[in-house]
C-alpha positions in Angstrom: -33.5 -7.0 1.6 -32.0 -5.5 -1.6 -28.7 -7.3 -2.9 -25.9 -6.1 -5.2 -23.2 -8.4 -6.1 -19.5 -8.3 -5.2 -17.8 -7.7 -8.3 -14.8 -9.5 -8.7 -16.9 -13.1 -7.1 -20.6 -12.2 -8.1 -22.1 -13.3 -4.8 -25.0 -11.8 -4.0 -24.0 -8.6 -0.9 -26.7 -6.6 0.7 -26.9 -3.4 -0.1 -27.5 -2.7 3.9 -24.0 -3.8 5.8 -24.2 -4.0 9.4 -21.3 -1.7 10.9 -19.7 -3.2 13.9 -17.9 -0.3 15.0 -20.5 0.6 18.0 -19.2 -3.4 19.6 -16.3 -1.1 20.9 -18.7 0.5 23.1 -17.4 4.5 21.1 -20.9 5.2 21.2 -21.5 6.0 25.1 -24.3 4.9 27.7 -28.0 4.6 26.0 -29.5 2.0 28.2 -28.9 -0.6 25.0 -25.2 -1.5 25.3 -24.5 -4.7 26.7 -23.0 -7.4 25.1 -26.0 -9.4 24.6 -28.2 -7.0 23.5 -25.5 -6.3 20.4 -25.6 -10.0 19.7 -29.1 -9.8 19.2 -29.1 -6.6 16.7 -26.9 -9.1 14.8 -28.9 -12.1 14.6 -32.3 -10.1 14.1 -30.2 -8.3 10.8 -29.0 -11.5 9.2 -32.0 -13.4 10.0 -34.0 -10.0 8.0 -31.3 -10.4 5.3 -28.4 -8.7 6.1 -25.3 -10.6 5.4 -22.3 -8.1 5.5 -20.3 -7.7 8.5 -18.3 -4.7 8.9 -15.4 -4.9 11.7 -11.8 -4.3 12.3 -9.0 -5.1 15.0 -8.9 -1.6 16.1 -12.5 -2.0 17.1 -12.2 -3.3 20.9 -14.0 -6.2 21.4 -16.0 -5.9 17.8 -14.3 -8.7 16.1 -14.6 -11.1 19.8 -18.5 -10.3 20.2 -19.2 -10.7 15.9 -17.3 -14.6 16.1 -19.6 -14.9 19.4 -23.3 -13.7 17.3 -22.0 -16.2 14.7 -21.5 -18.8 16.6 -25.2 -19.0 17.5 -25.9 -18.0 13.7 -27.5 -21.2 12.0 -28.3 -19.4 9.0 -26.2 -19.2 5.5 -22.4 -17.7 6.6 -22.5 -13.8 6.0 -19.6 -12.4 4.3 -17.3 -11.2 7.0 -14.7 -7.6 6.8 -12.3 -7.1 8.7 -9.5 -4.1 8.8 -5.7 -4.3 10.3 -4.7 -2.3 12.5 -2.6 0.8 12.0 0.4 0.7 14.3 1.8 4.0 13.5 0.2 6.1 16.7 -0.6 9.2 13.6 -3.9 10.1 13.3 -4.1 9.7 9.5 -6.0 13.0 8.1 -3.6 15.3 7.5 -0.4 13.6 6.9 1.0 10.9 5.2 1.3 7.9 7.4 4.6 6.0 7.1 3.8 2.9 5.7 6.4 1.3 7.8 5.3 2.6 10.7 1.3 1.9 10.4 1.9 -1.7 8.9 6.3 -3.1 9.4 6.8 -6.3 7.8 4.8 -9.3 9.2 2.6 -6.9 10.8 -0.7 -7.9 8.3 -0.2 -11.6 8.8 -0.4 -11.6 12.1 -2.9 -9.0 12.6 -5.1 -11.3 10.2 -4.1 -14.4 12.1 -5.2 -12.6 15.4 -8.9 -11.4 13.6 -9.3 -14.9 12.7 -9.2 -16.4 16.0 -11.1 -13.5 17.4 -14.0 -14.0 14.5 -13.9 -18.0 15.2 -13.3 -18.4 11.5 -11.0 -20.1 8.6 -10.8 -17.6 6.1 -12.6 -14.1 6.2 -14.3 -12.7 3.1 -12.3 -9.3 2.7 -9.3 -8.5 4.6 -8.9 -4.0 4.3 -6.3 -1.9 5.1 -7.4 0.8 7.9 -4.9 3.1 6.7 -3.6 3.4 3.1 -2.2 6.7 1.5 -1.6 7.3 -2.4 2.2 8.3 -1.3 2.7 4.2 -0.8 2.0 3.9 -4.7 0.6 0.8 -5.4 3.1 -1.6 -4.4 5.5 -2.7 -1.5 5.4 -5.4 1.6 2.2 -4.2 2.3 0.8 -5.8 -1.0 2.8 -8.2 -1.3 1.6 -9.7 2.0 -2.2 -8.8 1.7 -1.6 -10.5 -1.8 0.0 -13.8 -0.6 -2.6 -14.6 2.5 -5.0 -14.1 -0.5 -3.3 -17.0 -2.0 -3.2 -19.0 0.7 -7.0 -19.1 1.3 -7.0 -16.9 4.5 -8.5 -13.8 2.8 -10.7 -14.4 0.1 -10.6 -10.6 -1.3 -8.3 -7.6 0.2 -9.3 -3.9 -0.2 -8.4 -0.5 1.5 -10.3 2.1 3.4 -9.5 6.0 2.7 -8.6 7.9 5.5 -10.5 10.8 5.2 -12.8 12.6 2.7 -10.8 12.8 -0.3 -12.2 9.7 -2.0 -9.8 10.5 -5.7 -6.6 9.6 -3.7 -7.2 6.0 -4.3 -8.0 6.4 -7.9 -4.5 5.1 -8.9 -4.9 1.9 -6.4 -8.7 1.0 -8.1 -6.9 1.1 -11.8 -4.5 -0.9 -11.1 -6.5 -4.1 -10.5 -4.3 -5.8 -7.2 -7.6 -5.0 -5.0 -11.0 -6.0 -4.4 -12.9 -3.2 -2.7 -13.0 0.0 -1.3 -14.8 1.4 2.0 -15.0 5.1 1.6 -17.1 8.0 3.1 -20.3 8.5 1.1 -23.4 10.6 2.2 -25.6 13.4 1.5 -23.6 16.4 2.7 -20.3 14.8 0.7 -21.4 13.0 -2.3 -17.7 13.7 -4.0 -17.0 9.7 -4.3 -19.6 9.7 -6.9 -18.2 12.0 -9.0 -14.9 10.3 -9.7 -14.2 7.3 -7.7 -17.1 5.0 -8.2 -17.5 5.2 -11.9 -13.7 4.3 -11.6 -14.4 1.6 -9.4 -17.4 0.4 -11.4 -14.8 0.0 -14.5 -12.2 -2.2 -12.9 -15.2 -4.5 -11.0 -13.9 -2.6 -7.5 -16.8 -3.3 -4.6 -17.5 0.0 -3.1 -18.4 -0.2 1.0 -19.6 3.3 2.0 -19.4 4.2 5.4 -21.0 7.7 7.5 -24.0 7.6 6.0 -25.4 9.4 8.3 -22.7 11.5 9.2 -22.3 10.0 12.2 -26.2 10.4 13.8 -26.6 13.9 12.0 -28.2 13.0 9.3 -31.0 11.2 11.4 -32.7 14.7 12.8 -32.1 13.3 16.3 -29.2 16.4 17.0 -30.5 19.1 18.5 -28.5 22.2 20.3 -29.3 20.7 23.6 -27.7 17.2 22.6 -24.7 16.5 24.6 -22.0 13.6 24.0 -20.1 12.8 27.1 -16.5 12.2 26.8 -15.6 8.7 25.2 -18.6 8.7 22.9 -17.2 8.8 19.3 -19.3 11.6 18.7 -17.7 14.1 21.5 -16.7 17.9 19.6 -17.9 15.9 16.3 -20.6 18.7 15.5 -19.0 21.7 17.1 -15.5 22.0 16.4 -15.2 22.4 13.0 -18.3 24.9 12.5 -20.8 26.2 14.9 -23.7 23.5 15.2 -26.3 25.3 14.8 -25.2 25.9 11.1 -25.0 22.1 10.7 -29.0 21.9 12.1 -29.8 24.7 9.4 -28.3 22.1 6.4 -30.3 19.1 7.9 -33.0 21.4 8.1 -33.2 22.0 4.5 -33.5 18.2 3.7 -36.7 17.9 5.6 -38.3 19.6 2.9 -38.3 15.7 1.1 -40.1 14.1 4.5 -42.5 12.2 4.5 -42.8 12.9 0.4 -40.0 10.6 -0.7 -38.9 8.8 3.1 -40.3 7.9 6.2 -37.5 10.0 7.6 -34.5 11.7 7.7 -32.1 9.0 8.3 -34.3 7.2 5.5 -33.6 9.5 3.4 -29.8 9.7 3.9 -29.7 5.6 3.9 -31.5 5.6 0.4 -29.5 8.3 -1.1 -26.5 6.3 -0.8 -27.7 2.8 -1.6 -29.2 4.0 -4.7 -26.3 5.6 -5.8 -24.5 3.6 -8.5 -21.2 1.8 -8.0 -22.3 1.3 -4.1 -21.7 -2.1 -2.9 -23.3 -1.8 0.7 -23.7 1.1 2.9 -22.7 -0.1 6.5 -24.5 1.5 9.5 -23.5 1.1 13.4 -26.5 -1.1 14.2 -25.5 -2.1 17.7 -28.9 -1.7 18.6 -31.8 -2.8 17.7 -34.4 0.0 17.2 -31.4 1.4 14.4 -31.3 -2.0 12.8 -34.9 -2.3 12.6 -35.5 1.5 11.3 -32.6 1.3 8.6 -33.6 -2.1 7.5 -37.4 -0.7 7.4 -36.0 2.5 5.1 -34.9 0.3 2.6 -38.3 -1.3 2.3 -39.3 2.0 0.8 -40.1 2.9 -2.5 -36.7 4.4 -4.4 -36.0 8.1 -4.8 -36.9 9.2 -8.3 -34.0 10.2 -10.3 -34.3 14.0 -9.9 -34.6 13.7 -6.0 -31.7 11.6 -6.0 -29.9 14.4 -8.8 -31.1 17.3 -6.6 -29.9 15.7 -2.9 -26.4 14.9 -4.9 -25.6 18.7 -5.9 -27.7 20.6 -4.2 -27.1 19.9 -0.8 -23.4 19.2 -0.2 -22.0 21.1 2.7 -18.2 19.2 2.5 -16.4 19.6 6.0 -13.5 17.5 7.4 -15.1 16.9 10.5 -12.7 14.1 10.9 -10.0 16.1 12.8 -12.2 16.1 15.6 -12.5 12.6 16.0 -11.2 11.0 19.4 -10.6 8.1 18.0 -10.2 9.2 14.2 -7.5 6.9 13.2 -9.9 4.0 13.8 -12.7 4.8 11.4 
């Protein structure tokens, strides 16, 4: 397993993070979603080196079933992130959330009290905001709190994720210093955080966490026409509301063109693109079950992309959509 380090501690982070959205069960039926079977995707990825965990209070049962898995971990402790829960019922793409409304006074402490008895821990590692918008600035009770349970030992680093695709609107958050990290969208079809963002973030020694990269399964070349996501999957009007899915299939078409030459597959491909990319932490991937944690673990066994692969995936292929609107469950992710 490849490492990074965390910027603002130097520990050592892999550059694979295990996503522990899919413990909410968004992800449907696939014969591979019981309780114990995600326990064991966990405990096979830290014991292969994986030692970010990647959950949140809006998750279900996530954080419950990720203390559970590392209570039966004997290994070294894996850095553990959480997120607090919005509270303001708004979606979050779109418009400006109320910071009042998504996180009222008190509301951080105790939803960071609540994810440490759910985790079974003292302290967890990084403590992010699910919902933050540039129209907060970079101040108020919201920092003030996630700053002061820094203090107090319960979070060892705070940090924000962006609500949608527009990865610049936390440019003025990164430069002022008062956080630790940033979990952002990052894959092939929208590179845009590594135009601006991550260089930023790589100045002021700001971890980067990028998250959908695979676009949410597309990027693996398992969608076909014929797929079908029942209602409650995460996934349900994903790839068909915004444009018609068979144009999506056409742009992961074109990337096939690099298999097998420079990845063992699609979804290696994407996984590669974005760990390579510099500034990026860890790239988190749902890997509630255990044929995904062994593949994307596998991928990054791989030799690197050369630097004009990696130059021509960046610019050549971006096909930027808010897909997000779609999203059942949007606020959460």
């Amino acid at each position: 397993m490849h490492h990074s380090s965390f910027p603002r501690s130097g520990e050592p982070i892999s550059k694979l993070g295990f996503g522990a959205m899919g413990f909410a069960g968004w992800f449907g039926g696939n014969g591979n979603d019981s309780e114990s079977s995600w326990i064991d995707s966990l405990l096979y990825a830290l014991d292969r080196g994986v030692n970010f965990i990647d959950t949140a209070r809006a998750y279900g049962n996530s954080e419950r079933i990720v203390g559970k898995a590392l209570s039966q971990w004997s290994g070294t402790r894996p850095f553990v992130a959480t997120k607090v829960e919005n509270l303001s019922g708004q979606r979050g793409w779109g418009t400006p959330v109320d910071p009042q409304l998504a996180h009222p006074p008190g509301h951080i402490r105790a939803g960071a009290q609540r994810s440490l008895t759910e985790l079974g821990l003292d302290h967890v590692d990084l403590l992010q905001l699910h919902i933050w918008w540039p129209t907060w600035g970079v101040t108020g009770h919201w920092m003030d709190e996630l700053q002061q349970l820094k203090q107090e030992g319960l979070v060892r680093h705070i940090g924000i994720s962006i609500p949608d695709h527009r990865s610049d609107m936390a440019l003025p958050l990164v430069q002022s210093g008062l956080i630790d990290s940033v979990q952002t969208i990052i894959n092939i079809f929208d590179p845009t955080a590594l135009d601006n963002l991550l260089p930023a973030c790589v100045e002021h020694d700001v971890a980067v966490i990028a998250r959908c990269v695979l676009d949410e399964g597309g990027l693996t070349g398992t969608l076909t026409e014929d797929t079908v996501f029942p209602e409650g999957d995460f996934r349900y009007g994903y790839f068909d509301d915004i444009v018609p899915r068979s144009v999506y299939l056409e742009k992961v078409d074109e990337l096939r063109q690099y298999v097998p030459q420079y990845a063992g597959s699609l979804a290696a491909l994407a996984l590669k693109f974005v760990v390579q990319a510099e500034g990026v932490t860890t790239a988190i991937s749902s890997m509630q079950v255990r044929e995904f944690c062994e593949a994307n673990i596998a991928a990054l066994d791989e030799p690197e992309l050369p630097a004009e692969i990696h130059e021509l995936l960046r610019f050549k292929h971006r096909f930027i959509k808010n897909f997000n609107e779609t999203k059942i469950f949007g606020e959460y992710r």
